[in-house]
C-alpha positions as CSV (number, residue, x, y, z in Angstrom):
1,X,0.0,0.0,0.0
2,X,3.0,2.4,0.7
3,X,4.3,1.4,-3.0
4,X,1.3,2.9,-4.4
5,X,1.1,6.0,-2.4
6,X,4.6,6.3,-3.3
7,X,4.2,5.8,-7.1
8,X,1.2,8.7,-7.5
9,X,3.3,11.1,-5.7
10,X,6.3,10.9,-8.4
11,X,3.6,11.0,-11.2
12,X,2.4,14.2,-9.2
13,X,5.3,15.8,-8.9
14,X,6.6,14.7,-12.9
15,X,3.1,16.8,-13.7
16,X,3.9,19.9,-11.5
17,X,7.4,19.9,-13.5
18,X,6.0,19.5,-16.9
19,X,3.5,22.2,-16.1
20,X,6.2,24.5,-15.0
21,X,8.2,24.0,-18.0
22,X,5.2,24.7,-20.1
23,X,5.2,28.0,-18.3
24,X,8.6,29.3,-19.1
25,X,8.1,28.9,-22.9
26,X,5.7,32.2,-23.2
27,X,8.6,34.7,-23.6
28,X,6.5,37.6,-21.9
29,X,6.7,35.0,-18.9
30,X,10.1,34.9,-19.5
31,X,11.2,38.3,-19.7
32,X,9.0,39.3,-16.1
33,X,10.4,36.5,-14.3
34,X,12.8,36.4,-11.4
35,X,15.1,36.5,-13.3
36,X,15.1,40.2,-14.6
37,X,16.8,39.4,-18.2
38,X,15.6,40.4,-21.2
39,X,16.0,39.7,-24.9
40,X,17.5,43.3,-26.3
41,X,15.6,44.2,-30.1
42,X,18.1,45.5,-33.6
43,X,17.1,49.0,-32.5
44,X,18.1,48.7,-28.8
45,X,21.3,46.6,-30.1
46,X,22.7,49.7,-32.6
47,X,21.9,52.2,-30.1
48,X,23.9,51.0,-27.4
49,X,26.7,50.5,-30.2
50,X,26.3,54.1,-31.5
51,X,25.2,52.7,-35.2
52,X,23.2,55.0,-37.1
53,X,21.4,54.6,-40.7
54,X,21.8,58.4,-40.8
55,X,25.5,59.1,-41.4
56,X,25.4,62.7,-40.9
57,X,24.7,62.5,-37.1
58,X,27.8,60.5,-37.1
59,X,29.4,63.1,-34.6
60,X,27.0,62.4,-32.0
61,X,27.1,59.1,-31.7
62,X,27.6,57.4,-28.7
63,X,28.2,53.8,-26.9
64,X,31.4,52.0,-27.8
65,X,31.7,54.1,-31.7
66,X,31.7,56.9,-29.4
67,X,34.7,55.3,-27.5
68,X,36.3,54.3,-30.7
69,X,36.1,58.1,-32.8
70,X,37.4,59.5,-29.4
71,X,40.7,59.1,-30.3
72,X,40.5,61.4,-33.3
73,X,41.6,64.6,-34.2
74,X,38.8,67.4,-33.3
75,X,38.6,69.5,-36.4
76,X,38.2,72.5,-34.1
77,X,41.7,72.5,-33.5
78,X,42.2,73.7,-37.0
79,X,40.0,76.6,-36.6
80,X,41.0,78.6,-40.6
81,X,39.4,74.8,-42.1
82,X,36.2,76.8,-41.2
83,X,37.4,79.9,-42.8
84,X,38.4,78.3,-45.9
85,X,35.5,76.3,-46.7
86,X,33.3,79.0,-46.2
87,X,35.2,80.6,-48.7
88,X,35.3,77.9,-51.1
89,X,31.1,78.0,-50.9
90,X,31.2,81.7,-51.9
91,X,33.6,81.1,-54.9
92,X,31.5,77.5,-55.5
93,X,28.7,79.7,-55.6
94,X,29.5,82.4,-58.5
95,X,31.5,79.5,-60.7
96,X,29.4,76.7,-61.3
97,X,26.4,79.7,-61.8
98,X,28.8,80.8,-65.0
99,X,29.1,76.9,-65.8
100,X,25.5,76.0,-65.9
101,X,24.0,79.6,-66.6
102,X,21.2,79.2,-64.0
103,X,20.6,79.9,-60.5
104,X,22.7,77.4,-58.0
105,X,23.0,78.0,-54.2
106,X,25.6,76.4,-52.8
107,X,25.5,75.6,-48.7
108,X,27.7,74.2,-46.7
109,X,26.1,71.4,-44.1
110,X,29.3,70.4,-41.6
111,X,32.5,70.3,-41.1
112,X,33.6,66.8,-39.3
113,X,36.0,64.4,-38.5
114,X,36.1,60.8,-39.4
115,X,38.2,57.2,-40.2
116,X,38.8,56.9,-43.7
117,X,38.0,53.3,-43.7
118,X,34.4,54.3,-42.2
119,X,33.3,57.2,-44.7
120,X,34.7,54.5,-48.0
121,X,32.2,52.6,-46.3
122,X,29.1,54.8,-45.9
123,X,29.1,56.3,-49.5
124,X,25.8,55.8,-51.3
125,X,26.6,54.1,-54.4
126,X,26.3,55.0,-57.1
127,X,28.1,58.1,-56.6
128,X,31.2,59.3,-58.4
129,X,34.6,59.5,-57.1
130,X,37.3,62.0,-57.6
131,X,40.6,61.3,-56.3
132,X,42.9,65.4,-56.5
133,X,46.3,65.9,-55.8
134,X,47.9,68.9,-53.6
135,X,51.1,69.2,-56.0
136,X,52.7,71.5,-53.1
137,X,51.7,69.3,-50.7
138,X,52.2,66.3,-52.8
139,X,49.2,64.2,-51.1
140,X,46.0,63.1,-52.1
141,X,42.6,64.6,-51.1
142,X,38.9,63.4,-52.6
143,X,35.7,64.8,-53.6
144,X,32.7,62.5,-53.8
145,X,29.8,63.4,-56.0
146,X,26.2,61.9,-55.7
147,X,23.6,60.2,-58.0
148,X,21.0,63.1,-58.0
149,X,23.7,65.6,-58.7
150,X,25.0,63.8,-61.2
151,X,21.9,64.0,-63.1
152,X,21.2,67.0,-62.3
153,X,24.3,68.6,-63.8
154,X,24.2,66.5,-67.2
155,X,20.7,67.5,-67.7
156,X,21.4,71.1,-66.8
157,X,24.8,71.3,-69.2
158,X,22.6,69.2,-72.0
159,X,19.9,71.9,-72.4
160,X,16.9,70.2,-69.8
161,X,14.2,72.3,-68.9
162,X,13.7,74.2,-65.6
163,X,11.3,72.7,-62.9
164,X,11.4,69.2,-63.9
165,X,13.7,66.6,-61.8
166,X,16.2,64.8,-63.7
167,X,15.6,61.2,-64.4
168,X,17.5,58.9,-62.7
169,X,18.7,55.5,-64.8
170,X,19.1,52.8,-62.4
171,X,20.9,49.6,-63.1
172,X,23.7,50.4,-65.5
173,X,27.6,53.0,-65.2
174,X,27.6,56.5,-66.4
175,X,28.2,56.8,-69.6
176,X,31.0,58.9,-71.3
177,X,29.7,61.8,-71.8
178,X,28.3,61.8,-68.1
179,X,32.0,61.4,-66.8
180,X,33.3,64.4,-69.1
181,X,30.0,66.9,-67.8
182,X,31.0,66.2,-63.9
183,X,34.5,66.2,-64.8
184,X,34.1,69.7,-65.9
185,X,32.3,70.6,-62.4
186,X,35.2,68.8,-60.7
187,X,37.6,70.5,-62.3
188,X,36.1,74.0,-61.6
189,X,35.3,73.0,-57.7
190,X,39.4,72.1,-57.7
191,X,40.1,75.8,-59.1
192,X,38.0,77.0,-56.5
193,X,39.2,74.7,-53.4
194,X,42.8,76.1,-54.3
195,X,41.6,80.0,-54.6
196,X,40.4,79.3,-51.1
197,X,43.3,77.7,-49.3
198,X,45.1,80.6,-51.4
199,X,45.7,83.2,-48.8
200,X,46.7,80.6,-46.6
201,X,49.1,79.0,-48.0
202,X,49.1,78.9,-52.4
203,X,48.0,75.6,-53.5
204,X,47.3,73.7,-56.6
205,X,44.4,71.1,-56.6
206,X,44.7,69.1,-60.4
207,X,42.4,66.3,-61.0
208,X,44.3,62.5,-61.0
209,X,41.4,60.0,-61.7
210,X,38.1,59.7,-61.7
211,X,36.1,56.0,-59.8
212,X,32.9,54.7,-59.5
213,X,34.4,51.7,-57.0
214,X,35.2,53.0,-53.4
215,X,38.2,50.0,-53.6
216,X,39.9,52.2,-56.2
217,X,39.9,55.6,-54.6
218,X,41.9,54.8,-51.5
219,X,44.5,57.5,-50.6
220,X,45.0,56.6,-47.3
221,X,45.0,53.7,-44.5
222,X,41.2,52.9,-43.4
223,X,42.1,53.9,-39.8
224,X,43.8,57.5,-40.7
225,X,41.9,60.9,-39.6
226,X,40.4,62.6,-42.3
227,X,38.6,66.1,-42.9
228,X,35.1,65.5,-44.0
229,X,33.2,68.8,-45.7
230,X,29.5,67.8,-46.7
231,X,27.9,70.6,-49.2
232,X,24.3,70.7,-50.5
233,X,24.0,71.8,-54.6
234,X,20.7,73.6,-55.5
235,X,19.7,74.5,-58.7
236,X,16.1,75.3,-58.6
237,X,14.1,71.8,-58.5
238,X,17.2,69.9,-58.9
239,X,20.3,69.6,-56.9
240,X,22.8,67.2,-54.9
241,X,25.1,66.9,-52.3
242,X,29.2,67.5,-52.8
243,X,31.6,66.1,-50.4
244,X,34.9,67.2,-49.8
245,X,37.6,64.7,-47.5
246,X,41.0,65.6,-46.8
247,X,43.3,63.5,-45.0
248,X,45.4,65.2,-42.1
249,X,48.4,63.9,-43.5
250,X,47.8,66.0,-46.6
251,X,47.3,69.4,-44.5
252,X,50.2,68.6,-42.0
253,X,52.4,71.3,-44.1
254,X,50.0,74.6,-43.2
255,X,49.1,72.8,-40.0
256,X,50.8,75.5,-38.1
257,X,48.6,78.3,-40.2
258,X,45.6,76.0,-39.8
259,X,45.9,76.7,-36.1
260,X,45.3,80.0,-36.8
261,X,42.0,82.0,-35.0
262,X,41.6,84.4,-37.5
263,X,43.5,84.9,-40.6
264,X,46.9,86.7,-40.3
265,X,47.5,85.8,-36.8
266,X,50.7,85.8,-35.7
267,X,50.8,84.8,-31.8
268,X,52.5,87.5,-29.3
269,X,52.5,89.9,-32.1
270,X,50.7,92.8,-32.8
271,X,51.7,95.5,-35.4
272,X,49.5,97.9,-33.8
273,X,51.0,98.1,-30.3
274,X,54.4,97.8,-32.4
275,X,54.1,100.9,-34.0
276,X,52.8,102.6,-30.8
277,X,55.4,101.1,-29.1
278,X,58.4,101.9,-31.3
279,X,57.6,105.6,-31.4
280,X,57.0,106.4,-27.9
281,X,60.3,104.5,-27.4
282,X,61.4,107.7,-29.7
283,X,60.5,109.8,-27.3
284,X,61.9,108.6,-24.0
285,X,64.0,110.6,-22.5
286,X,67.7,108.8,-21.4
287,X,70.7,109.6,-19.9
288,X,74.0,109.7,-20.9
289,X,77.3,109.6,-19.4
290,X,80.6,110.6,-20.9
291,X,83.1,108.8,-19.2
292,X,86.8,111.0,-19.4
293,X,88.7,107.5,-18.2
294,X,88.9,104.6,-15.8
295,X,91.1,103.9,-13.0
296,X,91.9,100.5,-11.1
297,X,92.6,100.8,-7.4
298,X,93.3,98.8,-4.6
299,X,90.2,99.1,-1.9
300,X,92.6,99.9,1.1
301,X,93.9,103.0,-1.2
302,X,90.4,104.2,-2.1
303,X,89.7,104.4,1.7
304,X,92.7,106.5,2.4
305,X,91.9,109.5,-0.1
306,X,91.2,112.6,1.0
307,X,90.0,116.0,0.0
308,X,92.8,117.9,-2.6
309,X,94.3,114.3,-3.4
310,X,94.8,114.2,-7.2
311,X,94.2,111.4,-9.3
312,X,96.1,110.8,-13.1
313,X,94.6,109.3,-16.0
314,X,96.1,108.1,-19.0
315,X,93.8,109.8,-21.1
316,X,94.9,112.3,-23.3
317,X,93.5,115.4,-25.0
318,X,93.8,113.6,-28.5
319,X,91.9,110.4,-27.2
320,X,87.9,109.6,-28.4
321,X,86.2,109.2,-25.2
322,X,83.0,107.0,-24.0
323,X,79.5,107.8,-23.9
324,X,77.6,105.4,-21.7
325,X,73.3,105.0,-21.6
326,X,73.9,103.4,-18.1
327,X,76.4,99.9,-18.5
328,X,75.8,100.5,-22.1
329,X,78.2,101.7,-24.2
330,X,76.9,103.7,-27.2
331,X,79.3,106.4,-28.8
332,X,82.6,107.3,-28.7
333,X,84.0,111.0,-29.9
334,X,86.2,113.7,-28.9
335,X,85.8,116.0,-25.9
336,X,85.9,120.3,-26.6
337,X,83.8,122.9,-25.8
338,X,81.0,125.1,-26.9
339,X,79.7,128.4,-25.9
340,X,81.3,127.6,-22.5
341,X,80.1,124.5,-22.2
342,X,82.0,121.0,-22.1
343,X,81.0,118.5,-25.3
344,X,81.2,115.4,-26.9
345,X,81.6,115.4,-30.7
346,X,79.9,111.9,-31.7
347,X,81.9,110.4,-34.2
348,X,81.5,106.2,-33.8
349,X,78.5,104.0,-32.3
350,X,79.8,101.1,-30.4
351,X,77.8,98.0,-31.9
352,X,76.1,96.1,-28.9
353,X,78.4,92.5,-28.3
354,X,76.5,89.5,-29.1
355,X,75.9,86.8,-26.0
């Protein structure tokens, strides 16, 4: 009889355990147990990583790519890259208006700093690629061109009527006649991007190649800083994006002027205050001694003079004697008189000794 009871209370207890099991396969039960863990979703996943579909708030990610971009270069530190580009967006402005003959507004979106290897990455293909060497700097810089402005400036250059959005052909390269239209932007935005860095620091910007494959427009290792400008194209209805990155390694020569606050500056100098300076200098009064001759004596003598002793010199009448502004010497000349009064004429400045 105490087999029996024994036997239903296993077959009790293997139902209690099959029922709990059955319990933790609803996943709501799951995540509210005891427990406290919980299954993290794609969205919670790239936010903690800092991933973000947009690129352009790349700067304010955070999370471990936060971590990993905090070892680059702040593009603040090179304060004139501001100065320059807003430049180039004024020049930008009035030359590709001669080029196309209509109204274009160029704007400039940021100024950032990224990874090479991350930006080769992010491009939105198909977009064209145009790799320009700094001949005085003798580096490599490149400027990225999108679809829609593609389009956009082939059917400007080709005659295509105002208010209507260019047709965009997907599915096949550009075509010839394509390259050659952007290739005669490019070429302008170069002359402008070196009348810019101009007053800097004179620099020539001369197309090398043009890509369509981000694997054949590297100019630099994946992991190196570079200077990313993003700038937005509009021409009435139609209109794209231009971007601009420049390796560090290719500014590194006018790093120093890049540093710059303003443009000009020349740190613990100002030519103001200089010329202020130099002529009140002018008219400061100073004091000058003209010293007849010098005598070496023994301490214990100089005590023992007294009033009508005579002391002789070996300075004679003939000699050029020493005038002094303090320890200083300055002239030397000979001694006579004028109008009853003893002078100096000045007839050789002592240069100063160099330490």
């Amino acid at each position: 009889m105490s087999d029996t009871q024994l036997t239903e209370d296993e077959i009790n207890e293997s139902q209690e355990s099959e029922a709990s099991l059955d319990d933790l396969d609803d996943p709501d039960d799951f995540e509210s147990g005891d427990t406290g863990a919980r299954i993290l979703n794609q969205a919670e996943i790239d936010s903690l990583l800092g991933f973000d579909d947009d690129f352009s708030d790349m700067e304010d990610s955070s999370g471990v790519m936060a971590l990993i971009n905090s070892a680059l270069v702040n593009y603040e530190r090179l304060p004139m890259l501001d100065v320059v580009f807003d430049r180039l967006v004024r020049l930008m402005s009035t030359s590709l208006r001669n080029l196309t003959s209509d109204n274009v507004d160029v704007s400039l979106d940021q100024v950032s700093t990224v990874r090479f290897g991350d930006y080769m990455n992010s491009i939105p293909l198909p977009a064209m690629l145009s790799v320009f060497k700094a001949e005085e700097w003798d580096n490599f810089g490149l400027m990225v061109t999108d679809s829609p402005l593609i389009y956009s400036i082939v059917d400007v250059l080709l005659g295509g009527r105002k208010g209507n959005p260019s047709v965009r052909v997907e599915g096949r390269p550009y075509t010839t006649i394509e390259t050659k239209l952007v290739e005669r932007m490019v070429n302008v935005s170069l002359n402008d991007l070196s009348s810019a860095f101009d007053p800097l620091s004179p620099v020539s910007f001369t197309l090398d190649r043009m890509e369509t494959n981000p694997r054949f427009s590297t100019i630099t290792q994946s992991g190196n800083a570079c200077v990313l400008a993003r700038m937005r194209v509009d021409m009435g209805d139609r209109g794209g994006r231009v971007e601009i990155l420049i390796p560090y390694a290719t500014l590194e020569p006018i790093r120093e002027l890049l540093l710059q606050m303003f443009m000009g500056e020349k740190f613990g100098r100002d030519s103001i205050w200089e010329n202020h300076l130099t002529h009140e200098l002018h008219q400061t009064d100073i004091y000058l001694q003209a010293v007849l001759g010098e005598l070496t004596i023994n301490l214990k003598d100089l005590l023992n003079f007294r009033v009508g002793d005579t002391l002789y010199f070996n300075t004679k009448p003939t000699d050029k004697i020493e005038l002094r502004c303090g320890d200083v010497p300055i002239f030397k000349g000979h001694m006579g008189q004028k109008e009853q009064n003893i002078a100096v004429k000045i007839e050789n400045y002592i240069p100063r000794k160099k330490n």
